[in-house]
PDB file as gemmi writes it, atoms N, CA and C in Angstrom:
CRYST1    1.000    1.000    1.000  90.00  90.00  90.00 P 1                      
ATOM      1  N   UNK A   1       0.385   3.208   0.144  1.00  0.00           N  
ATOM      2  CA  UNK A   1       0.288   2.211  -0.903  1.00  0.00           C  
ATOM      3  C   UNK A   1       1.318   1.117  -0.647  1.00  0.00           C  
ATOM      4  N   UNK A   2       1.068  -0.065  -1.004  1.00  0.00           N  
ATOM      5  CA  UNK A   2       1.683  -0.928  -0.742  1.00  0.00           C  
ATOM      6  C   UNK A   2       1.510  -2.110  -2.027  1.00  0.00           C  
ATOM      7  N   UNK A   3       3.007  -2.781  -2.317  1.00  0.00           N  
ATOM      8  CA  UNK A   3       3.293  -3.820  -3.525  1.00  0.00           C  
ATOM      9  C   UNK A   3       3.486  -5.008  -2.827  1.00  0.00           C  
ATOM     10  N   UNK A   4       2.636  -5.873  -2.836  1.00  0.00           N  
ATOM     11  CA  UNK A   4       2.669  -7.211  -3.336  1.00  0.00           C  
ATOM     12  C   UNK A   4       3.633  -7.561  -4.012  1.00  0.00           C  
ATOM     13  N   UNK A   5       4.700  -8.497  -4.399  1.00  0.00           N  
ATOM     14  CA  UNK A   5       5.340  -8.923  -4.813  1.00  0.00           C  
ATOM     15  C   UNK A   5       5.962 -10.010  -5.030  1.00  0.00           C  
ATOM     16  N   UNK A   6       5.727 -10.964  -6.472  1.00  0.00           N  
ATOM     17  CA  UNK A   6       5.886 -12.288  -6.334  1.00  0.00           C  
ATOM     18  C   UNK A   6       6.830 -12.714  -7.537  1.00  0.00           C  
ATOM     19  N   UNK A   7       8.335 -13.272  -7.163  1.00  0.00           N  
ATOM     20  CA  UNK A   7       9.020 -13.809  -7.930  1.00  0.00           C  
ATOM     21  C   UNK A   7       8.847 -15.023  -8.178  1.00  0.00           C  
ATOM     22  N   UNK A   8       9.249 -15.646  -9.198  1.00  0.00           N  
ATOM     23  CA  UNK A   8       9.021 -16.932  -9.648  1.00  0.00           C  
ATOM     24  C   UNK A   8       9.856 -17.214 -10.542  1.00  0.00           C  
ATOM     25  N   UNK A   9      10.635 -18.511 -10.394  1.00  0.00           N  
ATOM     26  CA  UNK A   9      11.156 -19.245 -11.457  1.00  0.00           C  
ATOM     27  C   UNK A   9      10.602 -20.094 -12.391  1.00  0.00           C  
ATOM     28  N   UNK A  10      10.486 -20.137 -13.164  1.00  0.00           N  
ATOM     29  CA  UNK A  10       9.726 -21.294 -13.803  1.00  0.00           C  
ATOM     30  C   UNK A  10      10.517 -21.928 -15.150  1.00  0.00           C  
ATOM     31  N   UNK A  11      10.460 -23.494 -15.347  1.00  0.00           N  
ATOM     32  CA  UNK A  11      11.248 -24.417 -15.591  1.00  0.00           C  
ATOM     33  C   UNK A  11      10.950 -24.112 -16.995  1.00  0.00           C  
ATOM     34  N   UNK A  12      11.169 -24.275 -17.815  1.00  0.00           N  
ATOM     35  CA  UNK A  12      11.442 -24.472 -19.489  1.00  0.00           C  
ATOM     36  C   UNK A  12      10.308 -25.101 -19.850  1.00  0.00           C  
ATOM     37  N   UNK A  13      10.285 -26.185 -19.274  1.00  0.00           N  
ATOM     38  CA  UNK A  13       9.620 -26.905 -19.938  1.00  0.00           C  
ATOM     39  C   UNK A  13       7.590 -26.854 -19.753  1.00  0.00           C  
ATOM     40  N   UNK A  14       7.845 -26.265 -18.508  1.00  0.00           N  
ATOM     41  CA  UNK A  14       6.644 -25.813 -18.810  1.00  0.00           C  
ATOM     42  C   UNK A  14       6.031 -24.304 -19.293  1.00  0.00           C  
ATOM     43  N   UNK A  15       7.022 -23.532 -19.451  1.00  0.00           N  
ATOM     44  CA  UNK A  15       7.182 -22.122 -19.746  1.00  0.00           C  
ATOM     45  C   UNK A  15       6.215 -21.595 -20.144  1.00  0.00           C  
ATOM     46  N   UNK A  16       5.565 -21.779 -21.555  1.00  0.00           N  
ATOM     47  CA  UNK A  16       3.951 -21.380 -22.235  1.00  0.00           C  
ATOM     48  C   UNK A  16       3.191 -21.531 -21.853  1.00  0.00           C  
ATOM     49  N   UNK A  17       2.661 -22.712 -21.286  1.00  0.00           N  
ATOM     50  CA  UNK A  17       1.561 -23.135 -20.471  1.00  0.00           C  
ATOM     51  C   UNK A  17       1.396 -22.460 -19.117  1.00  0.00           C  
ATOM     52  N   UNK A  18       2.349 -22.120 -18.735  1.00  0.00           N  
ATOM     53  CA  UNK A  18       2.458 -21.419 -17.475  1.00  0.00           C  
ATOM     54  C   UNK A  18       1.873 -19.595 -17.853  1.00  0.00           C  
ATOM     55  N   UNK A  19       2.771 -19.277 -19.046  1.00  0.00           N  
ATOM     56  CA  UNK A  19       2.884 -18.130 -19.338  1.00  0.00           C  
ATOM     57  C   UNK A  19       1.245 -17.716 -19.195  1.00  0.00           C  
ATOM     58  N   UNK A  20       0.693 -18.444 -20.295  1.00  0.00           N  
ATOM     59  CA  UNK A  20      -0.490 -18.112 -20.805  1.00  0.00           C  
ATOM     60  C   UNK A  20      -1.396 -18.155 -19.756  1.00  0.00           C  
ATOM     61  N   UNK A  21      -1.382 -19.303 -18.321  1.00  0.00           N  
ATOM     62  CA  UNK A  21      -2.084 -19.487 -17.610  1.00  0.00           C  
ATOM     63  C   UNK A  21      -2.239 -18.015 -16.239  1.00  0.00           C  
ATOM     64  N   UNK A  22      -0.801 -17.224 -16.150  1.00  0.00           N  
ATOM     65  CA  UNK A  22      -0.743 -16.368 -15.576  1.00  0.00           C  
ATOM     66  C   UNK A  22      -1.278 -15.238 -15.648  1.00  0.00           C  
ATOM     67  N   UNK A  23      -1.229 -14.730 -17.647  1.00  0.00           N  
ATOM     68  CA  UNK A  23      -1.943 -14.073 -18.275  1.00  0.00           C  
ATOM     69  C   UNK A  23      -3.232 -13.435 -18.250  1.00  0.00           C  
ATOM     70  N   UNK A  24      -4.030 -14.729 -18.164  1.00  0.00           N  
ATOM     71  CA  UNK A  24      -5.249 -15.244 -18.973  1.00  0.00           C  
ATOM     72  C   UNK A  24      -5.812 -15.707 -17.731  1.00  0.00           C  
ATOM     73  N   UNK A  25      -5.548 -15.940 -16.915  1.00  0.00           N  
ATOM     74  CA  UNK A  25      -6.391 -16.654 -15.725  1.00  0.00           C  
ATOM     75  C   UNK A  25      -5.722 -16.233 -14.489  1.00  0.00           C  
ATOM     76  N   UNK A  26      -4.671 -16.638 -13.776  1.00  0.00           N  
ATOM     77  CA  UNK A  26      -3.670 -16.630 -12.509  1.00  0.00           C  
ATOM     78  C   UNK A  26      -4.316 -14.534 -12.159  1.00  0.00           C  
ATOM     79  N   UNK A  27      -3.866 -13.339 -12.935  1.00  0.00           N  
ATOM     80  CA  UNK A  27      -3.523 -11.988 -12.812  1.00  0.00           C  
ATOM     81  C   UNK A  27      -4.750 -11.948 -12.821  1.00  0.00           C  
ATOM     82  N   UNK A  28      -5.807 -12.248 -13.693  1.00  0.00           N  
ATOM     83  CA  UNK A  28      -6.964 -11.086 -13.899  1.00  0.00           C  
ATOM     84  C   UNK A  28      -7.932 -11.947 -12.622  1.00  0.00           C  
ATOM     85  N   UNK A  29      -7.917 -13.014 -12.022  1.00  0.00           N  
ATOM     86  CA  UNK A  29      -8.408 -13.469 -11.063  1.00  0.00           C  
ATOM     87  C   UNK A  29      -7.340 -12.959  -9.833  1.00  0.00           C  
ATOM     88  N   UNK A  30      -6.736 -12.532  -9.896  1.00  0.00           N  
ATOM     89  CA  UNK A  30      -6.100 -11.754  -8.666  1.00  0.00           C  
ATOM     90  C   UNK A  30      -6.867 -10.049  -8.606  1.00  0.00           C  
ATOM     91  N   UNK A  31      -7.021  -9.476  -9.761  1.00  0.00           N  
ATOM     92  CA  UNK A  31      -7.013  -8.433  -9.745  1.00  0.00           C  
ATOM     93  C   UNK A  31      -8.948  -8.257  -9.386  1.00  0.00           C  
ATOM     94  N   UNK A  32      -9.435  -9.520  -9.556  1.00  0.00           N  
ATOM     95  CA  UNK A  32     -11.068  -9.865  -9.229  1.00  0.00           C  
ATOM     96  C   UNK A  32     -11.430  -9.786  -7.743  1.00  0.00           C  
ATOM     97  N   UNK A  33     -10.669  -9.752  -7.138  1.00  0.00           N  
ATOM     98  CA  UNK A  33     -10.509 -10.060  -6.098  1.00  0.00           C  
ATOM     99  C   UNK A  33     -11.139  -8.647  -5.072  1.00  0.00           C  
ATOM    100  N   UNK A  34     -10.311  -7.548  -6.126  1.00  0.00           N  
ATOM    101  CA  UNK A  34     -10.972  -6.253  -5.975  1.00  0.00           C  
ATOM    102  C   UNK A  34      -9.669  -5.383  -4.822  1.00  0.00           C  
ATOM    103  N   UNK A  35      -9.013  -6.587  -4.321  1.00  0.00           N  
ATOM    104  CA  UNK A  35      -7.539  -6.119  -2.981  1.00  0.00           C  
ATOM    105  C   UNK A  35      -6.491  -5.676  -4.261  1.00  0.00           C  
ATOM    106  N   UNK A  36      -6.345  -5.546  -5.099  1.00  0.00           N  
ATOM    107  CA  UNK A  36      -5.084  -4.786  -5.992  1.00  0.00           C  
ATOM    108  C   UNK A  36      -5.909  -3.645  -7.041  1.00  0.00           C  
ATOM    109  N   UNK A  37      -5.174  -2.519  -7.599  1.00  0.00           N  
ATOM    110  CA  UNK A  37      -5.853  -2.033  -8.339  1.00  0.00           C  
ATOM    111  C   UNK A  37      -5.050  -1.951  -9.868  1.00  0.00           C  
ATOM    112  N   UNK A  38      -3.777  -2.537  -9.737  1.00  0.00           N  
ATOM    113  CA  UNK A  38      -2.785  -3.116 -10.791  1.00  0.00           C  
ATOM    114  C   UNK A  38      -1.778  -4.164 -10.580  1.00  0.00           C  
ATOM    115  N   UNK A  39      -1.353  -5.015 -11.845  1.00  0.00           N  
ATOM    116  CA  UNK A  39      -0.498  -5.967 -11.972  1.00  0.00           C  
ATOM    117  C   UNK A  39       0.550  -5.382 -12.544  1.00  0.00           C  
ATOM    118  N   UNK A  40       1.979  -5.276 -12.594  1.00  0.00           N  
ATOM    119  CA  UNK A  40       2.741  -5.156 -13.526  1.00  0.00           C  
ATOM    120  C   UNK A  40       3.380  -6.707 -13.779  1.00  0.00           C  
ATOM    121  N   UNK A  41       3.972  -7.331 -14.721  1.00  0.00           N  
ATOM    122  CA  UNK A  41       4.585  -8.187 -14.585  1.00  0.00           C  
ATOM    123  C   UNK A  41       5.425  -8.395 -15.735  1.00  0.00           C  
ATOM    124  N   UNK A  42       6.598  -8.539 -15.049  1.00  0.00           N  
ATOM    125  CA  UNK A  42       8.674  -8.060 -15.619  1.00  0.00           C  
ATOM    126  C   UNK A  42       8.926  -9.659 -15.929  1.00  0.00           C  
ATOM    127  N   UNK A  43       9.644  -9.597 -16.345  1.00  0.00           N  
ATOM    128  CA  UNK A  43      10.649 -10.620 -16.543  1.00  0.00           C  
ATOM    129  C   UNK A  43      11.823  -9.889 -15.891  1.00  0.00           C  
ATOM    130  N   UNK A  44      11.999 -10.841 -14.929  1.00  0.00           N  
ATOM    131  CA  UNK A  44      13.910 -10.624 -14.429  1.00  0.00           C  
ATOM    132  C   UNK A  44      14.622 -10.182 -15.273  1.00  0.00           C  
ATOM    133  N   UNK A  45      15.674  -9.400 -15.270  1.00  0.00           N  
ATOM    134  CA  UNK A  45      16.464  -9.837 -16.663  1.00  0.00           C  
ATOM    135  C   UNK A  45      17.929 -10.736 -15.964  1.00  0.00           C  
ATOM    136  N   UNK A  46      17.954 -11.541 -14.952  1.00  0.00           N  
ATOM    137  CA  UNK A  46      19.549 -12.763 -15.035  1.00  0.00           C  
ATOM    138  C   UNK A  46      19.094 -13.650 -15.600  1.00  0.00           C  
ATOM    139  N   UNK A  47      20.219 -14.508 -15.722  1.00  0.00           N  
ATOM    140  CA  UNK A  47      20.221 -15.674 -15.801  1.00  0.00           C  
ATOM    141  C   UNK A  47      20.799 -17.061 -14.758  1.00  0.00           C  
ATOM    142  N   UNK A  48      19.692 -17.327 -14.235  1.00  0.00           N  
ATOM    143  CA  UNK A  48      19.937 -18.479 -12.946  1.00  0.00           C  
ATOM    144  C   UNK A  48      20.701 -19.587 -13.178  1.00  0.00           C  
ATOM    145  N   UNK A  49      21.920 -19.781 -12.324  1.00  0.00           N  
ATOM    146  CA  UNK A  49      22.242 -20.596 -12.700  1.00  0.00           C  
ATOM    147  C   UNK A  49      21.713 -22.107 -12.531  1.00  0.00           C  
ATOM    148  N   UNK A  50      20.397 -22.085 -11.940  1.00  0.00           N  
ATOM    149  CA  UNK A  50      19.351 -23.043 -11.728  1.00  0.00           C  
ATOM    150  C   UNK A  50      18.559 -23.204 -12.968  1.00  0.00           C  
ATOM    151  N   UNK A  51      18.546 -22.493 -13.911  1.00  0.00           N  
ATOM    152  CA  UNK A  51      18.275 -22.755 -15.354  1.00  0.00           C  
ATOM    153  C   UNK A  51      16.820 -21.808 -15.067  1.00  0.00           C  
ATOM    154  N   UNK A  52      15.439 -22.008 -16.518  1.00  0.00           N  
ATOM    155  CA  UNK A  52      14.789 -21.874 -16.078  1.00  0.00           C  
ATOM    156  C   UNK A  52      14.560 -19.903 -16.428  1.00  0.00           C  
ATOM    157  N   UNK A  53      13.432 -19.569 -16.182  1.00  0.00           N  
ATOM    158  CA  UNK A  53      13.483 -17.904 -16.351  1.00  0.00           C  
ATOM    159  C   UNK A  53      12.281 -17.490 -15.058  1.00  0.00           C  
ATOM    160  N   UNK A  54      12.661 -16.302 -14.745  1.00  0.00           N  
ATOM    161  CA  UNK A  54      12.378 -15.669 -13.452  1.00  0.00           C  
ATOM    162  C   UNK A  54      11.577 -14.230 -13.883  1.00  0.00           C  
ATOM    163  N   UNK A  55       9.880 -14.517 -13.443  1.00  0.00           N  
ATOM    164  CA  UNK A  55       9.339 -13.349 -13.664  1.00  0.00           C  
ATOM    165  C   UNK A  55       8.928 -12.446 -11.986  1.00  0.00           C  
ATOM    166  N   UNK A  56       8.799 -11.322 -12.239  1.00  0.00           N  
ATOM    167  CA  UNK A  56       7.968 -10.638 -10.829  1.00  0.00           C  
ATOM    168  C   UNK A  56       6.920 -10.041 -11.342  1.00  0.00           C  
ATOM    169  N   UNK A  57       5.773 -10.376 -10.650  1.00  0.00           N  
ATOM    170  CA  UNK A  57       4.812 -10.257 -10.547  1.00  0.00           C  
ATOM    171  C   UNK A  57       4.634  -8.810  -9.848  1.00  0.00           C  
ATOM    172  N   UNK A  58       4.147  -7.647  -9.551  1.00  0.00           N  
ATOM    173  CA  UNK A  58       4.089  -6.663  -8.974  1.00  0.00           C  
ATOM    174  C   UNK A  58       2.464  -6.181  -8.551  1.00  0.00           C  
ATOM    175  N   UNK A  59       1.667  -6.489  -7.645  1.00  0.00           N  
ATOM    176  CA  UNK A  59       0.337  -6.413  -7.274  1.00  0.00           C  
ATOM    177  C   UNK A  59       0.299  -4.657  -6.565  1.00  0.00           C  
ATOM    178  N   UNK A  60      -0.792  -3.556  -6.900  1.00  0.00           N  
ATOM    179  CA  UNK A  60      -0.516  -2.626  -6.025  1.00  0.00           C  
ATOM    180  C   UNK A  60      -1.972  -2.717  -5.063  1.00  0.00           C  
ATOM    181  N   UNK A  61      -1.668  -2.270  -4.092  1.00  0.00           N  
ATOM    182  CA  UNK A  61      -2.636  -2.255  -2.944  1.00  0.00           C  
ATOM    183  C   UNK A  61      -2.248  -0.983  -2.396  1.00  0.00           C  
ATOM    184  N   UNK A  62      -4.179  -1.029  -1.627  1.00  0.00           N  
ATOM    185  CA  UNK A  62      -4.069   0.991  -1.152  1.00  0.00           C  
ATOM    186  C   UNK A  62      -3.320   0.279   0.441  1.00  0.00           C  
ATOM    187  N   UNK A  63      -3.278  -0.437   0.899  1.00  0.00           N  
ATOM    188  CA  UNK A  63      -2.872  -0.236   2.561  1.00  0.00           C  
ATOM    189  C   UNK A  63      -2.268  -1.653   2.884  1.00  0.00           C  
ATOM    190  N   UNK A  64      -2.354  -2.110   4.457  1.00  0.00           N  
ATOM    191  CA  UNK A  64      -1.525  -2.854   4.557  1.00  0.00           C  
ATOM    192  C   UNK A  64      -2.649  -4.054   5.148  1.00  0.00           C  
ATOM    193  N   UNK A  65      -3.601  -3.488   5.628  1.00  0.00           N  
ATOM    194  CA  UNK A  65      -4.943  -3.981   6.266  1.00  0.00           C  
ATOM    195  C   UNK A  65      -5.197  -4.460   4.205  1.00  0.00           C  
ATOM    196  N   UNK A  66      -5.815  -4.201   3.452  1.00  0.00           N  
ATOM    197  CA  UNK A  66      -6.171  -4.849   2.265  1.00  0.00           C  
ATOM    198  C   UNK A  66      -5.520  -6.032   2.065  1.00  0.00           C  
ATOM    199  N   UNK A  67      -3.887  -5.392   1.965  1.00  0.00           N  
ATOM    200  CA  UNK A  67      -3.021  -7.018   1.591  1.00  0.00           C  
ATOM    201  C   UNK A  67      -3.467  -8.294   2.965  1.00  0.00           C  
ATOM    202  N   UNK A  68      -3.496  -7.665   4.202  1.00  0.00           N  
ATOM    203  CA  UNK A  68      -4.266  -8.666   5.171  1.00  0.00           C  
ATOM    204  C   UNK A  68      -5.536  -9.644   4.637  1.00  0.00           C  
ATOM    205  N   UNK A  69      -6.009  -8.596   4.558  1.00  0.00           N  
ATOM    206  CA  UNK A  69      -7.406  -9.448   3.488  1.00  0.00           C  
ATOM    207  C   UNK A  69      -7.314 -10.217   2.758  1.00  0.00           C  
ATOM    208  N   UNK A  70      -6.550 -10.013   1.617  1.00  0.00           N  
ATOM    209  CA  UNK A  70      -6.217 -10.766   0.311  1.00  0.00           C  
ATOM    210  C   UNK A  70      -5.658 -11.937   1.043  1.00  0.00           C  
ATOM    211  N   UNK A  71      -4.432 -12.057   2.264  1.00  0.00           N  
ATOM    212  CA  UNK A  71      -3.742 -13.537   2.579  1.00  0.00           C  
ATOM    213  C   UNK A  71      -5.285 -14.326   3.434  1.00  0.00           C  
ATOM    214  N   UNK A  72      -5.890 -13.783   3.995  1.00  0.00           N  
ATOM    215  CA  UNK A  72      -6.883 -14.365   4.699  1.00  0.00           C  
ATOM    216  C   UNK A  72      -8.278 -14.855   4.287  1.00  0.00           C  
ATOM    217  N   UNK A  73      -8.481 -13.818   2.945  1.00  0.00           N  
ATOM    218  CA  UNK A  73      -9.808 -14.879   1.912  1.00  0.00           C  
ATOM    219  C   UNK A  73      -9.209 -15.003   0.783  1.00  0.00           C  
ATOM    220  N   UNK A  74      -8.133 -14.913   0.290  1.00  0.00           N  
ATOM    221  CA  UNK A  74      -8.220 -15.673  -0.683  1.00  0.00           C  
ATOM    222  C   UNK A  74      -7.086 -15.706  -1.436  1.00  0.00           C  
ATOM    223  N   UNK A  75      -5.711 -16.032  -0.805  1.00  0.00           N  
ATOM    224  CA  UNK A  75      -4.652 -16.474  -0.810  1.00  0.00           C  
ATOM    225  C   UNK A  75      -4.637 -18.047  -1.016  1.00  0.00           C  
ATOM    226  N   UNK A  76      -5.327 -18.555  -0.390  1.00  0.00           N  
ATOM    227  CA  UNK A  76      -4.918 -19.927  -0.030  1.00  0.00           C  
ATOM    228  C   UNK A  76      -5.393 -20.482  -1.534  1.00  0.00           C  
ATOM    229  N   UNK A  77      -7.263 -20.067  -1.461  1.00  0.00           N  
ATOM    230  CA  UNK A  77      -7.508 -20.541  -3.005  1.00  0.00           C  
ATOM    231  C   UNK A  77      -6.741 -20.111  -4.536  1.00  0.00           C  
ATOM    232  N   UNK A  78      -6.280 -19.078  -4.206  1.00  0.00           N  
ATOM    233  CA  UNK A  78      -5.516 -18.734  -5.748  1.00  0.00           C  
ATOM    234  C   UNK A  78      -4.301 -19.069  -6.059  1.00  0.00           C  
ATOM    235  N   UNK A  79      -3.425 -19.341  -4.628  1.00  0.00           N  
ATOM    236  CA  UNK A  79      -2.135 -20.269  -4.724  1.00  0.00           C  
ATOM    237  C   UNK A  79      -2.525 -21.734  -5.142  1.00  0.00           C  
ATOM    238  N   UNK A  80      -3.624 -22.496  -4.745  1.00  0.00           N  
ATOM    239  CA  UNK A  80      -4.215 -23.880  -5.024  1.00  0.00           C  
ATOM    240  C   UNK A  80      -3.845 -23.951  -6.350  1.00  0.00           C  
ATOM    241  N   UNK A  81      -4.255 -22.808  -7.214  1.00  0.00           N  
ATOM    242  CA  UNK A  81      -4.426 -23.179  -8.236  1.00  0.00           C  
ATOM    243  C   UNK A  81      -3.463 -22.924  -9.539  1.00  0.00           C  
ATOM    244  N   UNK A  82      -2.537 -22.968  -8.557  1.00  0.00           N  
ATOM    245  CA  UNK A  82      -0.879 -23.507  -9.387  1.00  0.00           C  
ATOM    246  C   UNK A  82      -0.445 -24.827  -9.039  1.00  0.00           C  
ATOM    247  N   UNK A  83      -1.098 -25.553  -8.498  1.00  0.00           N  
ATOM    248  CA  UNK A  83      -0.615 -26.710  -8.275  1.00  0.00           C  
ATOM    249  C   UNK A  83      -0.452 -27.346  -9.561  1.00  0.00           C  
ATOM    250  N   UNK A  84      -1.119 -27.244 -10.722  1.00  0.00           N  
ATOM    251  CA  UNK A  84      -1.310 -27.867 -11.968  1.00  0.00           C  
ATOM    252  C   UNK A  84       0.285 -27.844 -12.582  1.00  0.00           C  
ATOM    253  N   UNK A  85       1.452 -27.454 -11.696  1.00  0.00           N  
ATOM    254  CA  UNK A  85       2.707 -26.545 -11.788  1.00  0.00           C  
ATOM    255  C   UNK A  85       3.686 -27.001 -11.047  1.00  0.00           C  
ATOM    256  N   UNK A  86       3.113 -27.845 -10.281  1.00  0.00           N  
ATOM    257  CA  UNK A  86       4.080 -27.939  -8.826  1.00  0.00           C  
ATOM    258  C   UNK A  86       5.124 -28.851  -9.365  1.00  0.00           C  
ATOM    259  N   UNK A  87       6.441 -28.561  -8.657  1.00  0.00           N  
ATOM    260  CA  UNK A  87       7.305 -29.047  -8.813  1.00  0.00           C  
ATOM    261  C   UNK A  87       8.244 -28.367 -10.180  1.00  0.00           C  
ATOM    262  N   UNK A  88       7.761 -27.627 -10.539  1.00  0.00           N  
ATOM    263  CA  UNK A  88       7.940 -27.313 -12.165  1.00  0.00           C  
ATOM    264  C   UNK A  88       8.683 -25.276 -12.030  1.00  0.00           C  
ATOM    265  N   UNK A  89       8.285 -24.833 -10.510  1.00  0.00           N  
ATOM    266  CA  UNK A  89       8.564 -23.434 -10.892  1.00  0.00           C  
ATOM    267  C   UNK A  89       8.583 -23.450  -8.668  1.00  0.00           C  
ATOM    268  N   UNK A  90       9.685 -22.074  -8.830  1.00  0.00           N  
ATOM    269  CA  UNK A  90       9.631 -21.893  -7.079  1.00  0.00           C  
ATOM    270  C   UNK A  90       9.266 -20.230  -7.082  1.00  0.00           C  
ATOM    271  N   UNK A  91       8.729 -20.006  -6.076  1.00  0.00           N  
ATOM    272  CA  UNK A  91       7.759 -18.330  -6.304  1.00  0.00           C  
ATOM    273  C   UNK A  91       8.758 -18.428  -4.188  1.00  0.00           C  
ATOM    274  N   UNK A  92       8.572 -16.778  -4.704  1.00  0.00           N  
ATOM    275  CA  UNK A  92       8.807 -16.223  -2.819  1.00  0.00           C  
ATOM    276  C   UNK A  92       8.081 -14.682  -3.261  1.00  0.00           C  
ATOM    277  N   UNK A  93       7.729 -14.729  -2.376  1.00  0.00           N  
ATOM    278  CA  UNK A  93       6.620 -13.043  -2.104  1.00  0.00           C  
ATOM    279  C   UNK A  93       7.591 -12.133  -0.694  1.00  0.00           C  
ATOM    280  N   UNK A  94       7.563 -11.043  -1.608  1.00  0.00           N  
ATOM    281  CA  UNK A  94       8.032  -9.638  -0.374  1.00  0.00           C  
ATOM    282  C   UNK A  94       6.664  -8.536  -0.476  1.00  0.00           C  
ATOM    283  N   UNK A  95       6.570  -7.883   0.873  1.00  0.00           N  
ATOM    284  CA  UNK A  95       5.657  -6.624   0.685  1.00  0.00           C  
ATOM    285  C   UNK A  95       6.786  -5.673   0.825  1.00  0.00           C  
ATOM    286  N   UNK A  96       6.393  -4.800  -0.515  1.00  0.00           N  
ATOM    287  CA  UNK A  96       6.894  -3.204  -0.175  1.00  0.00           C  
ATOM    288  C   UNK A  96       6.012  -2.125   0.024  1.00  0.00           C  
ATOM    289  N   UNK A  97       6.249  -1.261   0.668  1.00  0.00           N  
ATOM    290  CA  UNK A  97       5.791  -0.040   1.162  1.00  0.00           C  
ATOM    291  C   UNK A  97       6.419   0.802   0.011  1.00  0.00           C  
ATOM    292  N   UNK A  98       5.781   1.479  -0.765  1.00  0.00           N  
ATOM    293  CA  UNK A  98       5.656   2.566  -1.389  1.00  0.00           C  
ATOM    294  C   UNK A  98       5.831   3.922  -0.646  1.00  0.00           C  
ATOM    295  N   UNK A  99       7.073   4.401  -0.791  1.00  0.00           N  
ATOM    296  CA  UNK A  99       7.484   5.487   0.108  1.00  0.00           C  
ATOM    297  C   UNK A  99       7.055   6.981  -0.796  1.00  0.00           C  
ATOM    298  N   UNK A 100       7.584   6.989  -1.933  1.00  0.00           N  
ATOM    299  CA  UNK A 100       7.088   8.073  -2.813  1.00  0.00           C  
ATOM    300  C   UNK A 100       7.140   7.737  -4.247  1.00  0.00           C  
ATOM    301  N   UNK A 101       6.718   8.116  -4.867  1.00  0.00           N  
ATOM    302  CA  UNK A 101       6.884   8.324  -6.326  1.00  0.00           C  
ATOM    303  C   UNK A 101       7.164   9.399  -7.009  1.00  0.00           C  
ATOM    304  N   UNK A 102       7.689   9.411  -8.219  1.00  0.00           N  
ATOM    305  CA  UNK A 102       8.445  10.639  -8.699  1.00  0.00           C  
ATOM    306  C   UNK A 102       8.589  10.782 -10.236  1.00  0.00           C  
TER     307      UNK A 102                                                      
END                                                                             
């Protein structure tokens, strides 16, 4: 098993609009996709001194070949569609490997 993983800052001022758009549209069109079989999504708990609040996104996937998939059909279109955003929030993605659970 393997996590997807996407932090993000996002600016104040667009905060709700963002929120709701991640919610409501951004997650459940990720999870359509059929490459994850859950979202978790945290709020950081710091405070940046870049202002602003920091969520992670947590995608789970069965393998490492799936997450391949997901960057190659349809990465490009579902990142597009934060542009409505740009400039407004900064995201970085890690994959983890799921070693055990307990």
């Amino acid at each position: 098993m393997y996590i997807y993983n996407v932090t993000i800052n996002v600016e104040d001022e667009i905060h709700n609009e963002w929120m709701l758009w991640m919610q409501n549209e951004h997650i459940p069109e990720m999870l359509a996709t059929g490459k994850f079989s859950k979202a978790l999504f945290t709020r950081v708990m710091v405070e940046e001194e870049m202002g602003g609040t920091t969520y992670s996104v947590q995608y789970t996937t069965d393998s490492k070949d799936t997450l391949e998939r997901y960057y190659t059909e349809d990465a490009e279109t579902l990142r597009a569609k934060s542009n409505r955003f740009a400039g407004k929030f900064v995201a970085f993605r890690t994959e983890l490997e799921i070693i055990s659970e307990h």
